[in-house]
N, C-alpha and C positions, 0 to 999 in steps of 0.2 A: 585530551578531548574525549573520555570515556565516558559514558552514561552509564549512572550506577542504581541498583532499588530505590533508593532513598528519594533522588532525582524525579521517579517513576510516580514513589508516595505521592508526593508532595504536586505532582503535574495532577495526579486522581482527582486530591481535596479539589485540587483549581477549578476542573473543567468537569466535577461530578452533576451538579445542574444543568451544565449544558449541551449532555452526551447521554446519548442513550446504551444502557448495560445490556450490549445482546447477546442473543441466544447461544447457545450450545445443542446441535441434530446431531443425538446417536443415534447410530444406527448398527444393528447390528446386523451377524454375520451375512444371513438371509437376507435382509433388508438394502445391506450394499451391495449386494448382487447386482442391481436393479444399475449401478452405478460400473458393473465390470469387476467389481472385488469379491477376493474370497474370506475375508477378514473385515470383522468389527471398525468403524471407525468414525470420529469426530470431528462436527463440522463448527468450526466457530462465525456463524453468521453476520462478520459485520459490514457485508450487505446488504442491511437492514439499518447500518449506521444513518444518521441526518446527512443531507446530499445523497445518499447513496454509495458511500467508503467510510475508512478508516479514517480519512484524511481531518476532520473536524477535530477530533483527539489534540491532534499536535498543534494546531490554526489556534485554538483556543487559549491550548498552552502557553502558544508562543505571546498571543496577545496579553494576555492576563499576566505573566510574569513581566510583563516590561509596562504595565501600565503605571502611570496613565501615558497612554500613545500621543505621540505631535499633535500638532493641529492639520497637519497634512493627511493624517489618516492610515493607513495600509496596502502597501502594496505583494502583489509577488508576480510569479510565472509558471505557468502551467500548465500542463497538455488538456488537463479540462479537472479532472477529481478535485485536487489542491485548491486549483481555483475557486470551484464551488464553493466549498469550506472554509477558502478566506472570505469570500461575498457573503456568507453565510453570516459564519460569528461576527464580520465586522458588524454586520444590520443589526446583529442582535446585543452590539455591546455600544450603536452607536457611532458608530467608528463609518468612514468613507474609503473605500474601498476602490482601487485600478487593478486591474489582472491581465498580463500579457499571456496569450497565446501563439502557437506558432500556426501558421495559415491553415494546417492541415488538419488542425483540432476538429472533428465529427460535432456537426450541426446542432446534435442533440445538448451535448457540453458544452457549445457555446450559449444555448438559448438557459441550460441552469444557471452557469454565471449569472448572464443578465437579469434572468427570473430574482437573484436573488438582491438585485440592486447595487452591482459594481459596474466599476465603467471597464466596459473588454476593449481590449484593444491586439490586435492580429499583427505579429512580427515575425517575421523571419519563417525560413522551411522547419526547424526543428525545437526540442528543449532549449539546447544551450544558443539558440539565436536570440529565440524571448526573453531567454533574462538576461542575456547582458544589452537588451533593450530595457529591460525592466529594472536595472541595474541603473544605470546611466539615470534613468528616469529618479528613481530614488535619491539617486546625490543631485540634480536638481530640485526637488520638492521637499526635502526629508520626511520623506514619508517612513515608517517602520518596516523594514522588510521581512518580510514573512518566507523563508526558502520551502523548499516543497519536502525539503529530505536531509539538511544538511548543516542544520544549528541543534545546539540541544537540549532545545525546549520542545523542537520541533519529535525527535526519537524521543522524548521524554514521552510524550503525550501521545506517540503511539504507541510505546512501550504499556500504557492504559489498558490496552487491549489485551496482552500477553497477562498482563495482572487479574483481567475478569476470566480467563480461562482458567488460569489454576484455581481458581477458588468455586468454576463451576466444574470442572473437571479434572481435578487433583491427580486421577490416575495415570495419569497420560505419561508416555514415556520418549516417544517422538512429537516433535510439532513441526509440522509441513508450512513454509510460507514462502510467497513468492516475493521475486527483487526486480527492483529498479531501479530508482537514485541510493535505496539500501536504510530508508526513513523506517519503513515498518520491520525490516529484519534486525535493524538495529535496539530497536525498542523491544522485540521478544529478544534478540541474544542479551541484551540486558538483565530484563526480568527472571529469565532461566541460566545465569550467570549460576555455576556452583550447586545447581538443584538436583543436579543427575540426568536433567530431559535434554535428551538430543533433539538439537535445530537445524532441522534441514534447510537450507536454501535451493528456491527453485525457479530459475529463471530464461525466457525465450533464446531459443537459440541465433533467433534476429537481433537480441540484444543483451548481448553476455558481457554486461559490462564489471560481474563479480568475477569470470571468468577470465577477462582481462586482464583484470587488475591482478588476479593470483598468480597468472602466469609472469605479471610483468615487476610483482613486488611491489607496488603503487598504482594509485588510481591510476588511467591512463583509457584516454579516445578508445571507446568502442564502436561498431559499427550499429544504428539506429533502423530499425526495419521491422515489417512482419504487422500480423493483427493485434499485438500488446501494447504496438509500440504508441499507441495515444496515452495511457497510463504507466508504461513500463520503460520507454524510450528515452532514459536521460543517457546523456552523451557518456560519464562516468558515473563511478560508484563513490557515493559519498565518503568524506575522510572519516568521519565516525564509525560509520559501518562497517567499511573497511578495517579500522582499527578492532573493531570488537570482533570481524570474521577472523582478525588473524588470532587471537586469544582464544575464540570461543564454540567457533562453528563446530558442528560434526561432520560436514558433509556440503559441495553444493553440490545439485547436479543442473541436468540443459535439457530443455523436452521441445520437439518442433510444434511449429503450428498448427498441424493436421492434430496433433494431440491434445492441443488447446483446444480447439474446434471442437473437441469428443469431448470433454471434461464439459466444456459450456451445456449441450447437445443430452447427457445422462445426467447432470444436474436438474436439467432443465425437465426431462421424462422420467425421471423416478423421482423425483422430492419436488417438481416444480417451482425451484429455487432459478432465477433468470442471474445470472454471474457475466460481467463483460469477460471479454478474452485474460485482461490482467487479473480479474478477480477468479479466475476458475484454472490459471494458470498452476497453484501448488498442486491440486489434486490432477491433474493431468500427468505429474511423476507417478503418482499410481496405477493411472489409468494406461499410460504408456507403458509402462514396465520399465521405466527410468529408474526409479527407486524401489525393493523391493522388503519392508518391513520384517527385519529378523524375527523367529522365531517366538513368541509370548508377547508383542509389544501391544502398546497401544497407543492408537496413532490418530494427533488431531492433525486437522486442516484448517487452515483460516483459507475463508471466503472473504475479499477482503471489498469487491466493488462489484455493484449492480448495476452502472449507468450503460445499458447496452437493451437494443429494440430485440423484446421478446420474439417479435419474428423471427428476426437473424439468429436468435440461440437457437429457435427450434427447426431451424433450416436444414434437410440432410445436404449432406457433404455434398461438395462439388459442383 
């Protein structure tokens, strides 16, 4: 169950119409000062993606390579991003759309769903309660399931993103990404399989579910917690991901939340870029002193989600 370039191609052509190719913010030495660095560095903005994440890439993927979908429509589960993203493409390919949340999902991502014409439905305290509410729901209905991190059309299609960085950013030598269910780290360890660029993994220390799993040699229950955990909060770490960190990773590392909170906080006052906690969670290894960029490199960052109230980013601590 590896996801390989080709996989990657082929998810591009799918879902090229209905994703947007975002940005690339360098910034250099001087300029990420402003950010707490003393070093040049690259931000891949796809918190600027439709919905507001990365997450449409793979939704799209997923739908388009299995069409034409039931007559039931599309389902998934998800703390709010994914969701979107499924409400999203489904409206835009036609398709009828349910999305399970867990109760604690923030007001904000539940009113996107809706906005986008699926039907929400609120289960359980966490990730892995909604879907195997949403699960269950699917072998009644046959609806298509759409997972958030964990099939691999879904890594394919955000493997999408790691493909628009190298060709806007070639030089790059590290790429910072944060984890959760392990969908979008799968999809750059893919892309930069055998390139030479080191993939860091960078995930909350409330929910270390890559760190789990390393220690434990398979996925396996990690603890759900912290300001990430409405986008970063899956119970484990995908089999895919996992699969491809044991081949491919360079590195993960764990940064607290006080350090997410400063990453949101210096995005948000020196580039006026608004990043939720999970989107602003890779570059907080820099800003914390988590990871520290050997000598000559050059080092991007995916931004990976914006669904988070500009106030609260700009809110000082405490």
């Amino acid at each position: 169950m590896i996801v390989e370039r080709p996989d990657i191609e082929a998810a591009a052509r799918r879902v090229a119409p209905h994703i947007r190719h975002t940005p690339v913010l360098r910034l250099a030495a001087g300029e990420a000062g402003g950010l707490g660095l003393d070093h040049p560095v690259t931000l891949k903005l796809d918190s600027l993606q439709v919905t507001g994440s990365f997450k449409p890439r793979g939704a799209f993927n997923r739908m388009l390579a299995a069409a034409p979908a039931p007559e039931a429509g599309v389902i998934a589960a998800s703390g709010g991003n994914h969701g979107a993203a499924v409400a999203h493409a489904a409206r835009a390919l036609g398709l009828r759309a349910e999305i399970f949340v867990p109760e604690a999902t923030p007001a904000a991502k539940r009113a996107l769903i809706e906005q986008h014409g699926a039907r929400l439905v609120a289960a359980g305290r966490d990730y892995e309660a909604a879907f195997e509410a949403c699960r269950a729901r699917a072998a009644e209905t046959g609806a298509l399931l759409v997972h958030a991190y964990d099939q691999e059309e879904v890594v394919a299609g955000a493997g999408t993103l790691a493909r628009e960085l190298e060709a806007d950013a070639p030089e790059l030598t590290h790429v910072l990404v944060a984890v959760g269910g392990g969908g979008l780290l799968g999809g750059v360890l893919a892309w930069y399989a055998d390139s030479g660029v080191e993939v860091i993994a960078v995930e909350p220390g409330n929910c270390p579910t890559l760190t789990v799993a390393m220690l434990a040699g398979r996925p396996q229950p990690a603890p759900v917690g912290g300001i990430a955990a409405d986008s970063l909060g899956a119970r484990r770490i995908g089999r895919i991901a996992f699969a491809l960190a044991g081949r491919r990773l360079a590195r993960g590392v764990v940064v607290a939340d006080s350090a997410i909170a400063e990453a949101q906080r210096r995005l948000w006052r020196a580039c006026r870029i608004a990043a939720e906690p999970g989107g602003a969670t890779a570059l907080a290894a820099l800003v914390s002193g988590a990871w520290t960029p050997p000598e000559g490199a050059r080092v991007g960052v995916v931004v990976c989600g914006a669904n988070a109230d500009p106030g609260e980013v700009a809110a000082p601590p405490g």
